[in-house]
N, C-alpha and C positions, 0 to 999 in steps of 0.2 A: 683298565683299557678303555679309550677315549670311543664312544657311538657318535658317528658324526652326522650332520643334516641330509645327506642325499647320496644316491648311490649313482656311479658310473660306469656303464656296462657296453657290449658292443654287442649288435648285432648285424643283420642285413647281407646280404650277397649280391654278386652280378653274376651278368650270365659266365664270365670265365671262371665262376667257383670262387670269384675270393669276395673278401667284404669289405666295408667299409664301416669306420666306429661312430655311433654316435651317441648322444648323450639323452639316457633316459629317465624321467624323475619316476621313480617306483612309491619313495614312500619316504616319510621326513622324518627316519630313524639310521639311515646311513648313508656314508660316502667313501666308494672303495675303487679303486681304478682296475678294473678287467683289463688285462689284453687283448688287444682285437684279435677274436677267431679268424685262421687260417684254417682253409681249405687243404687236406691230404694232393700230392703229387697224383693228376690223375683223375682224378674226379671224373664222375659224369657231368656231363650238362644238362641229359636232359635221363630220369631215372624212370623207368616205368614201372606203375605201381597197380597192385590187385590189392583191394581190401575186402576178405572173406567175410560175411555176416555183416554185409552194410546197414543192414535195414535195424540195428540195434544204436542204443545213444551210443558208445564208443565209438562206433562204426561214422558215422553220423559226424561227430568231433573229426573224428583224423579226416573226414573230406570237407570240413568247414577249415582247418587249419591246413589242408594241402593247397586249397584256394589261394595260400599265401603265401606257399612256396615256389622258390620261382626256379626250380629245377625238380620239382615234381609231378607226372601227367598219371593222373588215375586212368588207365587204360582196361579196369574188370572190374564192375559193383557185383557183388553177389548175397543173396539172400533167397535161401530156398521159397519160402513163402510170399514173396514178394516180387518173384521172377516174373519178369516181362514188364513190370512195372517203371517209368521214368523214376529217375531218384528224387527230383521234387513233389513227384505225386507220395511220395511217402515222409519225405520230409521237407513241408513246403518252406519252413523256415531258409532252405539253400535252393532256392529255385533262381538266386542271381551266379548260383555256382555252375554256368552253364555247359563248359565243355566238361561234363561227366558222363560215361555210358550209362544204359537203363543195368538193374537189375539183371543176373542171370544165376541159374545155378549154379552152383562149383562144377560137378561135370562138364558142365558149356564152356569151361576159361580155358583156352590156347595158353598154355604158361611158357613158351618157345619166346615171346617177346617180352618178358616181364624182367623185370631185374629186382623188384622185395617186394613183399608182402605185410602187410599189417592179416593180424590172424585176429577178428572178435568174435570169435564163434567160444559157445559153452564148453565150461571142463568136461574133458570125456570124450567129447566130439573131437576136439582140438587134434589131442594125441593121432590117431588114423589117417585124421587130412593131412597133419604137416608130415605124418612119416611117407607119405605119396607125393612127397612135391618133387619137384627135379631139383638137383641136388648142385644148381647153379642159381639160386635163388637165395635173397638174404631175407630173414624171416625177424619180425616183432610178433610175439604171441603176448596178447592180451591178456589168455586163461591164465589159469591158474596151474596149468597141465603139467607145467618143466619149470614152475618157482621151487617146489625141494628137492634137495640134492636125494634125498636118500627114498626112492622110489615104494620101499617096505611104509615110513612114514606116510606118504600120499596115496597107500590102498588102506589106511589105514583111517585116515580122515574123510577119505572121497569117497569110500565102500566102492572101491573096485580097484582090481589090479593095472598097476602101468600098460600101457600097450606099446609104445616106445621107448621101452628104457634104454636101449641102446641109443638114443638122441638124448637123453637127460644127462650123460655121460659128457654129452655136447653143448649144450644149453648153458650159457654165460645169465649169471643175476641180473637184472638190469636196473638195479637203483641207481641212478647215472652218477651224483656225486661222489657214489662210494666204490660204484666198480667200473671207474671211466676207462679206463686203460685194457680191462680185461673184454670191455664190450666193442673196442674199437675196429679187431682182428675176431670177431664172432661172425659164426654165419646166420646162431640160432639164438635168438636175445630175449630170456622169458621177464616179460613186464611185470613189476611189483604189483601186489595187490595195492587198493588206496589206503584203508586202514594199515598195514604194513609202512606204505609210503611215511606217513604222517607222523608212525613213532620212531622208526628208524632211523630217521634223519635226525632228530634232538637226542635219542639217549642212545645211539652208536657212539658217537667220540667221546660221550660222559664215559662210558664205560669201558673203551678204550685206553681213556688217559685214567682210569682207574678213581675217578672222581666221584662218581658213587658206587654205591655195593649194589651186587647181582639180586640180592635178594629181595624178598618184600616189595616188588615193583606191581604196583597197583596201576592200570591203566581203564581209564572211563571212554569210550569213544562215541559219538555221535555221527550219524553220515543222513542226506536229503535221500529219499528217496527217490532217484535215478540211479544210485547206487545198487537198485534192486533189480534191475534191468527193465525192460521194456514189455516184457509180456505181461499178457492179463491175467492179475493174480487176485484173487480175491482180498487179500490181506494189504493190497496196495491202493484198493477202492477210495475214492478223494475223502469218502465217511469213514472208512476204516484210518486213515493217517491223520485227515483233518483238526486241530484242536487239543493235540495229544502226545505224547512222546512215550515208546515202547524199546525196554529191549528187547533183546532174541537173542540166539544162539549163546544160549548163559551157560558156561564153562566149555562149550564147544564149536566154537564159531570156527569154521577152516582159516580163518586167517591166524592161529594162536601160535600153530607147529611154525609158518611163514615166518613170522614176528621173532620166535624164539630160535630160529635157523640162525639169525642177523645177527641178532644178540648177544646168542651164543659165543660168535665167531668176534665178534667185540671183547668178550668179557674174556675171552680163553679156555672159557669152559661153561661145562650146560647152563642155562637158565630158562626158569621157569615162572611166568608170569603169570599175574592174575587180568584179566582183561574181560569186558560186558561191552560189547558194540548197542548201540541203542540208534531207535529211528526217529530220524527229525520229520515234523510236516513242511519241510522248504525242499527245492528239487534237485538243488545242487549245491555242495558245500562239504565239507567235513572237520571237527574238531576231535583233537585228542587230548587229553588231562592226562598225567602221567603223574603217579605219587612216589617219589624215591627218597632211599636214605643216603645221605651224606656221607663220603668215605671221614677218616679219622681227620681231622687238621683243614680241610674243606670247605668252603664257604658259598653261600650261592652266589656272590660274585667271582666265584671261581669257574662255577659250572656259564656262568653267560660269557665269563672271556674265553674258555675254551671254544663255545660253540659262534661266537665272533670270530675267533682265530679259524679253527676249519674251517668257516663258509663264506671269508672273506671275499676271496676272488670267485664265488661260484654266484653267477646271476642271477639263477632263482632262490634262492634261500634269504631270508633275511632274517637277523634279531634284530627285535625291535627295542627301544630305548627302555631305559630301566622304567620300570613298573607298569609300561603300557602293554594293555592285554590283546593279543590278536582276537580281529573277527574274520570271520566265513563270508562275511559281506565285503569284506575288505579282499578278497582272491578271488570272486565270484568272474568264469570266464578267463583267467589267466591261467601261466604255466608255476605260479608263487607259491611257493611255502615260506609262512610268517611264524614265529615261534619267540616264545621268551619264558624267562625263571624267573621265581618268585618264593621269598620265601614264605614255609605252612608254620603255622601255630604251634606245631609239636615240634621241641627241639631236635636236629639234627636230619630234618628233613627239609624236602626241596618240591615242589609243584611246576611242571613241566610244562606246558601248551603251547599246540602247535596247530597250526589249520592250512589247509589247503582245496581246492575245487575236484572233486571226487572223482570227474568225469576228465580234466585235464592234465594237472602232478599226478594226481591220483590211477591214470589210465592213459589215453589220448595223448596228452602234451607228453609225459615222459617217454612215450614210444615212439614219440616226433623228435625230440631228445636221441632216444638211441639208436633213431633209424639215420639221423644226420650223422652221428658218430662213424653209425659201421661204414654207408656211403662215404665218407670226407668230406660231409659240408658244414658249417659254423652250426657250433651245436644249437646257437641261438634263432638260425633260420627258421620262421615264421612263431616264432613264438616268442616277442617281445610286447603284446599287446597287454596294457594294464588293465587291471579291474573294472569293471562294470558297477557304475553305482551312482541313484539306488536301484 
């Protein structure tokens, strides 16, 4: 199957909801013609938006990215510790982001004028606020709160019991190229972890199309620390990360249950991974290594034309030409995931990698993603900006 020089995707809107296509060079490993995004029957023009927990990077991202949408007005920053505060005094980087409100508690937000919500507040927290919201409200949850289906599994990883299980019942996946259709007609859209993000995208359709085995899947993951959120942690001190790479959560990182929820549902039946997240000294970025075994008759350019064939038409996803390897530097600031197969040393196996920006595929940009979905606006509204580099 032919990789060609440059890809062609549409994004952009007007104020009547619809867009117009134009042509973007992403990256000199393909060239795939998008349909230009239509806008649902309907639409708002103008959508008003609350983002819970501003004062965090996620938070932070979706009003650097809503600055770009042009049917989006942030009308409630909230961040408990931060209340009363203008938004540029806490993140002066968006201080040209000008018509934002300051800072206020979540009890302070009028929710009678709002029409969705971005939710970045912590797991645990999450569950209590979204089961209080008014129930004319469309919701992207960032946490982690309402990403498993099976509420037993997430008291059992989270140490504690659901508090809204009766919403989880509700709660659509939201990997967008995988569960576009189911997210479109959702009221309550729980955002993929970024680690999750990064493998499910390359080994769901392998293991869909039956192209590798469920088993023995070895994954290595790296992610910048901003991935660790924003608070002051000792462990995240500039000397503590500085010069050095560490993992963590070795055999029980909460993203393993996420990851093997996906897969599972790929493979037709349980799977169980081997996975070690490790910490990079960079602030934004993430890669994942993935080591699988070849089904019978299978070949690793089997495994690149499937995943060419799935993500043809989808704009952010790209494989990249044969034997060129993604970097983290190459998606720094964008909504990209970059991935490609290679083959490993050991017969009848395959090496997997995939990268994306931690804070935007990985969080932000895909919740910009599935809030355009549920609204009816091109999914690709404000999120056609290329990479930053160097």
């Amino acid at each position: 199957m032919q990789v060609q020089a440059l890809q062609t995707t549409s994004a952009g809107s007007t104020a009547s909801c619809r867009s117009r296509a134009r042509t973007v060079r992403v990256c000199a490993t393909a060239t795939v013609s998008a349909p230009a995004p239509t806008a649902q029957p309907g639409c708002k023009d103008v959508c008003n938006v609350a983002v819970l927990g501003a004062s965090g990077y996620t938070g932070a991202e979706v009003v650097r990215l809503s600055a770009l949408h042009p049917h989006l007005k942030i009308t409630a920053l909230t961040g408990d510790r931060q209340a009363g505060k203008a938004f540029s005094e806490v993140f002066p980087h968006l201080v040209t982001a000008a018509d934002v409100p300051s800072l206020v508690k979540i009890d302070d937000v009028d929710f009678a004028g709002v029409d969705a919500v971005f939710c970045c507040l912590p797991h645990a927290t999450t569950q209590k606020i979204i089961k209080a919201l008014p129930e004319h409200l469309k919701i992207v949850d960032l946490s982690a709160d309402f990403r498993l289906a099976d509420v037993n599994t997430y008291a059992e990883w989270y140490g504690g019991e659901h508090a809204a299980p009766e919403l989880q019942k509700e709660a659509v996946y939201g990997l967008t190229e995988l569960y576009r259709d189911k997210i479109r007609p959702a009221r309550l859209v729980a955002n993929p972890g970024c680690y999750p993000t990064s493998v499910q995208l390359p080994l769901y359709p392998l293991l869909k199309s039956k192209l590798i085995l469920s088993d023995d899947i070895i994954i290595d993951s790296k992610s910048g620390v901003s991935g660790a959120g924003r608070s002051a942690k000792e462990a995240n001190l500039y000397v503590e990360i500085a010069e050095g790479i560490n993992a963590y959560g070795v055999t029980k990182h909460r993203h393993m249950p996420e990851i093997e929820q996906g897969l599972s549902e790929a493979a037709g039946k349980p799977v169980t991974i081997s996975f070690t997240p490790h910490l990079m000294p960079i602030s934004r970025g993430m890669q994942s290594t993935m080591y699988v075994k070849l089904a019978e008759g299978a070949s690793v350019d089997d495994l690149r034309a499937k995943l060419i064939e799935s993500y043809a038409n989808e704009p952010f996803v790209r494989v990249l030409a044969k034997g060129v390897v993604p970097h983290t530097r190459h998606v720094r600031g964008s909504n990209f995931c970059l991935m490609n197969v290679f083959p490993d040393r050991l017969s009848g196996r395959a090496i997997v990698i995939a990268v994306i920006d931690n804070l935007v595929k990985g969080a932000s940009g895909q919740a910009m993603q599935n809030l355009n979905l549920v609204m009816g606006y091109p999914e690709t509204t404000s999120l056609m900006q290329l990479a930053m580099f160097p």
